[in-house]
C-alpha positions as CSV (number, residue, x, y, z in Angstrom):
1,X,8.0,7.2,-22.3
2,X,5.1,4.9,-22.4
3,X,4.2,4.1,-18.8
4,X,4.8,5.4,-14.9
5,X,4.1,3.0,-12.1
6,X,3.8,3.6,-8.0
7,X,3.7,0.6,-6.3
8,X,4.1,0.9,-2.5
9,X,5.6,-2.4,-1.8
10,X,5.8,-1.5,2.7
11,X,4.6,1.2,5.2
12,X,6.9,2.2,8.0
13,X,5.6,2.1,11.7
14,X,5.5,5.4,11.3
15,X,3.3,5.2,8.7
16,X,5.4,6.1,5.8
17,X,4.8,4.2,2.5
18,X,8.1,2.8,0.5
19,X,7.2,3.0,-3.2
20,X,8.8,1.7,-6.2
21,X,8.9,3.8,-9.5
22,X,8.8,2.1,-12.7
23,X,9.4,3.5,-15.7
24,X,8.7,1.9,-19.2
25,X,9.2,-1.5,-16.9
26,X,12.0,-0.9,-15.5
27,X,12.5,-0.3,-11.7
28,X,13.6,2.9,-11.3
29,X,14.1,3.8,-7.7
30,X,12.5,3.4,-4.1
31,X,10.8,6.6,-2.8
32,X,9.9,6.9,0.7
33,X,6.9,8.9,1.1
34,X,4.1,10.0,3.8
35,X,0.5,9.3,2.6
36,X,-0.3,12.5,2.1
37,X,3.5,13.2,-0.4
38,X,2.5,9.8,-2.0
39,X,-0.9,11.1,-2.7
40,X,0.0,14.2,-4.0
41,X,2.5,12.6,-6.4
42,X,0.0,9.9,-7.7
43,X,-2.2,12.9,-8.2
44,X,0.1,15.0,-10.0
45,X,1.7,12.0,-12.3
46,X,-2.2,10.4,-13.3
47,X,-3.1,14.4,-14.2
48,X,0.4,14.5,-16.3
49,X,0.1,10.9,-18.0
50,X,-3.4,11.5,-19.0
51,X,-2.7,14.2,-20.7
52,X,0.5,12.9,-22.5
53,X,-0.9,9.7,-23.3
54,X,1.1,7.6,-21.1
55,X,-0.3,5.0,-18.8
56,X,-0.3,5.1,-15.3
57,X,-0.6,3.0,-12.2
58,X,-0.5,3.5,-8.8
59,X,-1.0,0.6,-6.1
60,X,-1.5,1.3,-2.8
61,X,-2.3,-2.0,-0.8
62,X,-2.5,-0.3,2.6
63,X,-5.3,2.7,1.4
64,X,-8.1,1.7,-0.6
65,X,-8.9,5.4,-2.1
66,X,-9.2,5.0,-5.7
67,X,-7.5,8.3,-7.3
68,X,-10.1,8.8,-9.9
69,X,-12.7,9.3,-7.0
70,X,-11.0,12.4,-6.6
71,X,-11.3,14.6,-9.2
């Protein structure tokens, strides 16, 4: 595996993200997510990848925290 991306592509009106997974570039799923699952997942995959030596994105149009502010 060489790369992960999140990209939330819509929120919900009830404030749900819909996020599409790509894997080595390949679409690889829809996830629907709150904020606060989609944040722990980004979290948990960048912590993972940088360790493993595979990229990862995440893109988040609708929250502009960057996740590297957070550690």
């Amino acid at each position: 595996m060489n790369s992960i991306s999140l990209i939330v592509t819509d929120q919900s009106g009830s404030g749900s993200y819909h996020v599409k997974m790509v894997v080595d570039e390949k679409e690889s799923g829809i996830l629907y997510l709150t904020p606060e699952q989609f944040a722990f997942i980004s979290k948990s995959l960048w912590r993972s990848c940088t360790q493993d030596g595979v990229i990862f994105n995440a893109e988040n149009p609708f929250d502009c925290e960057d996740l590297e502010d957070d550690e």
